[in-house]
C-alpha positions as CSV (number, residue, x, y, z in Angstrom):
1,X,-0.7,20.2,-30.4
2,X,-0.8,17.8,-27.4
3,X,2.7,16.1,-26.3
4,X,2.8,12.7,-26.7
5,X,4.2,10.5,-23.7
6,X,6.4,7.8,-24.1
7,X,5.3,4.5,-23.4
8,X,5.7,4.0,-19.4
9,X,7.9,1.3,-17.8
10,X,6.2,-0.4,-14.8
11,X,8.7,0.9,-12.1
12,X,7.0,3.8,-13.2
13,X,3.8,3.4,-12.4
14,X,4.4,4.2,-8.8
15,X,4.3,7.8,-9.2
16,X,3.2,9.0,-5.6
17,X,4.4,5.6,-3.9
18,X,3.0,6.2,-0.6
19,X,-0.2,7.5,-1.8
20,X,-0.3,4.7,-4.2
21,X,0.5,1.8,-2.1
22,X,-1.9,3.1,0.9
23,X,-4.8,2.8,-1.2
24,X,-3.9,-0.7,-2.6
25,X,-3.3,-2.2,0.8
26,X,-6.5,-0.7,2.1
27,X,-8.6,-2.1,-0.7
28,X,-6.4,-5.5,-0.7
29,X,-7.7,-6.1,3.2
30,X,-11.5,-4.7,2.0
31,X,-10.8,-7.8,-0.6
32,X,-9.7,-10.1,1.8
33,X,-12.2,-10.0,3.9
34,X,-14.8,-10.0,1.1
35,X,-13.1,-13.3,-0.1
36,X,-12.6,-14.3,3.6
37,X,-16.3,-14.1,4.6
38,X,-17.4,-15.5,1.3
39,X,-15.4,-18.3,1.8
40,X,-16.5,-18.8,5.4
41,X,-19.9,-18.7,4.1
42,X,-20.0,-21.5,1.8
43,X,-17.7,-23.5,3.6
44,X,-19.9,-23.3,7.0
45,X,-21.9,-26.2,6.4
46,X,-18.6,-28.7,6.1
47,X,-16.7,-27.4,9.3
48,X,-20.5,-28.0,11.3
49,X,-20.1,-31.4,10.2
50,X,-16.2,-32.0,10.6
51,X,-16.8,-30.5,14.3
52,X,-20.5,-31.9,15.0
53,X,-20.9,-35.4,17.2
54,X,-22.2,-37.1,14.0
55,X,-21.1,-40.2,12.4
56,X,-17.8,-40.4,11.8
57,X,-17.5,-40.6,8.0
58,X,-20.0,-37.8,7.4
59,X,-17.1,-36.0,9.3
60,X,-14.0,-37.9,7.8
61,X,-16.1,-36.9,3.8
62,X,-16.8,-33.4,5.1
63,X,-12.8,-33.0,6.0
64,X,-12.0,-33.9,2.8
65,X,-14.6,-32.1,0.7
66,X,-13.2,-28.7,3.0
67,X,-9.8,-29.7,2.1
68,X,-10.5,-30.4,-1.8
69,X,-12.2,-27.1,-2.1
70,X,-9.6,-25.4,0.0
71,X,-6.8,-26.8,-2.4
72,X,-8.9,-26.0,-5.5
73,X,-10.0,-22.3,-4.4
74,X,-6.6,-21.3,-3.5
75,X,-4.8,-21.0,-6.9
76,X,-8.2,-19.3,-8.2
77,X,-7.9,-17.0,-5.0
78,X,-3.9,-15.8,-6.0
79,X,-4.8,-15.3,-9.1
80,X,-7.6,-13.0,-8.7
81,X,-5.8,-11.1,-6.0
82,X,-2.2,-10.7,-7.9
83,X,-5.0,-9.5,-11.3
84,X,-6.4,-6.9,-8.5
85,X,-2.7,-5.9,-7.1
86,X,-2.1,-4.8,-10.7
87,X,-5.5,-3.5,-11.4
88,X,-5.0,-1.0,-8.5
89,X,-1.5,0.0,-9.5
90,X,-2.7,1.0,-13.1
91,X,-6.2,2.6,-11.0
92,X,-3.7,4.9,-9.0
93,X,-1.5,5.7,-11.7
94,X,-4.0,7.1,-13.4
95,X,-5.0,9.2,-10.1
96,X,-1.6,10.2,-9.6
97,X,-0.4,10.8,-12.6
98,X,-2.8,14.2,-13.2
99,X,-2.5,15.0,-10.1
100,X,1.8,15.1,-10.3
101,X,0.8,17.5,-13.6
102,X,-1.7,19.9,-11.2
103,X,1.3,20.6,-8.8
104,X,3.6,21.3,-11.5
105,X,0.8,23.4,-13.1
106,X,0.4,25.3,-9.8
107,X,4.2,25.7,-9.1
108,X,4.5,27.5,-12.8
109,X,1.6,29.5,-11.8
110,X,3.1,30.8,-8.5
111,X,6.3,31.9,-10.2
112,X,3.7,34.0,-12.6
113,X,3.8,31.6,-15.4
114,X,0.3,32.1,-17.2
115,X,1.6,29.6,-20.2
116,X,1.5,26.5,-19.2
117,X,-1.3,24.1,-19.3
118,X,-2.0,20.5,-17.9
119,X,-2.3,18.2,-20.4
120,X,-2.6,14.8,-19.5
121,X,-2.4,11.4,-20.9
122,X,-5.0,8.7,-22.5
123,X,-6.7,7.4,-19.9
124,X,-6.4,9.4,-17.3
125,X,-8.9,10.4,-14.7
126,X,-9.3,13.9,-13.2
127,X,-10.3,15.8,-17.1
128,X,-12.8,17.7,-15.7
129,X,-10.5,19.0,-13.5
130,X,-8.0,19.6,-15.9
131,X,-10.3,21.3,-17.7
132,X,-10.8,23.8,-14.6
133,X,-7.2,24.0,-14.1
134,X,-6.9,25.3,-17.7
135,X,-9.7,27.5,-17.6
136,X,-8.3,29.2,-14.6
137,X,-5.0,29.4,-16.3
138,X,-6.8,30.9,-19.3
139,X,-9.0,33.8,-17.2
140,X,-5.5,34.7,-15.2
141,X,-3.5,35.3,-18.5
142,X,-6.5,37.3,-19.4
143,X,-6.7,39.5,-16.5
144,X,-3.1,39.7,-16.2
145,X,-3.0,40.7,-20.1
146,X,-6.1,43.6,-19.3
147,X,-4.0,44.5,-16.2
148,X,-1.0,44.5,-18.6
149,X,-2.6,46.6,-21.1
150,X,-3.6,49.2,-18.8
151,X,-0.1,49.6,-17.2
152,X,1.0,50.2,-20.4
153,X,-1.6,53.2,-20.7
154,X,-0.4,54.3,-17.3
155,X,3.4,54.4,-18.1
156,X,2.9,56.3,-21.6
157,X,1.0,59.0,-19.2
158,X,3.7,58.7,-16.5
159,X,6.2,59.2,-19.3
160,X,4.4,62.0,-21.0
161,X,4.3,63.7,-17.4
162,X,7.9,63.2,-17.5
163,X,8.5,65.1,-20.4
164,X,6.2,67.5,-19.7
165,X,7.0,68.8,-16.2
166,X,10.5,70.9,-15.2
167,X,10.2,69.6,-11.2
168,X,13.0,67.1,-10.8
169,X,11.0,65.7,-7.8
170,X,8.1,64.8,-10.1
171,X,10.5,63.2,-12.4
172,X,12.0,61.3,-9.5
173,X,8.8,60.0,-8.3
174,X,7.6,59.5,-11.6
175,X,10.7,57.2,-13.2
176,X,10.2,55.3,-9.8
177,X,6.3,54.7,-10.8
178,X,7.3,53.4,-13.7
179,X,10.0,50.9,-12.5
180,X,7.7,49.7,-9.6
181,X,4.6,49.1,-12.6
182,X,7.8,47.5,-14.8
183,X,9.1,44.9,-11.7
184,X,5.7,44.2,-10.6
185,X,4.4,43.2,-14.0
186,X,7.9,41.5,-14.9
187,X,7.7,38.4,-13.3
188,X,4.0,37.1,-15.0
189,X,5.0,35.1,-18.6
190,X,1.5,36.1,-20.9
C-alpha cells in the first residue's frame, strides 16, 4: 500500500533551497532577456523615430506610443513573470522532492537496510528512476537473502563439525566462524 502525503504548505516547497532557487534565477534572467529582446524588437521602430532628425511630432507621437506601450506591457510583464516564479518553484519541487527520497533510500541501504523503497508522490518526476532505485533494492535483498540462505547451510555444517570433532582448537576456530558469518550477516534487514 502506498503512503499517502499530506497536503504540502508552500514554505515547503523549497525542499533543497539552494538547488531550487539557482535554477529559478538562472531561468528568470534566460526569461528576461527573452522578454528583454522581444521587447526591444518591437519597440525598435519607435525609439528610431523618437531619436531620428525627423519632424518633430512624428517624434513627440512615437514618445508617446513607446510610453503607452511601455505602461500597458508592464503589468502584463509582472504578471507573467510572478505566474513563472511559481511555475518554477512547483517544477523544482517536484525535482527535489524524489530526489530528497533517493538519499534517504541510499542512507537506509548503507546501514544494510534491504526494506525500504522510494515511493514518491503524484506528480513527481524522476519514476523511472525510482523504479531503478527499487529494482536495485529488490536484486540486493535477493542476493543478500541467497547469500543468507547459504550461511545458514554453512553454520549447520560448522555446527555439526562442532559436535562431531573432540579437538578444542577446531571448536575454537569453528564457534569463531560462526560468530564472524552471524555479525557479518547481522546488520542487512531482508
Amino acid at each position: 500500500m502506498e503512503k499517502k502525503h499530506p497536503g504540502r504548505k508552500i514554505r515547503n516547497y523549497f525542499i533543497n533551497k539552494d538547488f531550487q532557487l539557482k535554477m529559478i534565477y538562472i531561468n528568470f534572467i534566460y526569461m528576461s532577456v527573452f522578454v528583454g529582446v522581444t521587447i526591444l524588437a518591437v519597440l525598435s521602430p519607435l525609439v528610431y523615430d523618437m531619436l531620428s532628425p525627423q519632424d518633430v511630432e512624428i517624434q513627440a507621437l512615437a514618445g508617446e506610443t513607446f510610453r503607452m506601450l511601455l505602461i500597458r506591457s508592464l503589468p502584463g510583464i509582472l504578471v507573467v513573470f510572478t505566474i513563472f516564479y511559481i511555475h518554477q518553484i512547483s517544477l523544482t519541487h517536484r525535482i527535489c522532492g524524489p530526489l530528497v527520497s533517493f538519499q534517504n533510500a541510499f542512507k537506509k541501504i548503507s546501514t544494510g537496510n534491504l526494506t525500504h523503497k522510494v515511493i514518491l508522490r503524484p506528480g513527481d518526476f524522476l519514476e523511472d528512476e525510482c523504479e531503478s532505485i527499487n529494482e536495485m533494492i529488490d536484486g540486493l535483498a535477493s542476493l543478500a537473502s541467497k547469500l543468507n540462505a547459504r550461511h545458514n547451510e554453512l553454520i549447520v555444517t560448522l555446527e555439526d563439525i562442532m559436535i562431531n570433532t573432540n579437538d578444542p582448537a577446531i571448536k575454537e576456530k569453528t564457534a569463531r566462524a560462526i560468530q564472524v558469518i552471524n555479525e557479518h550477516l547481522a546488520p542487512f534487514k531482508l
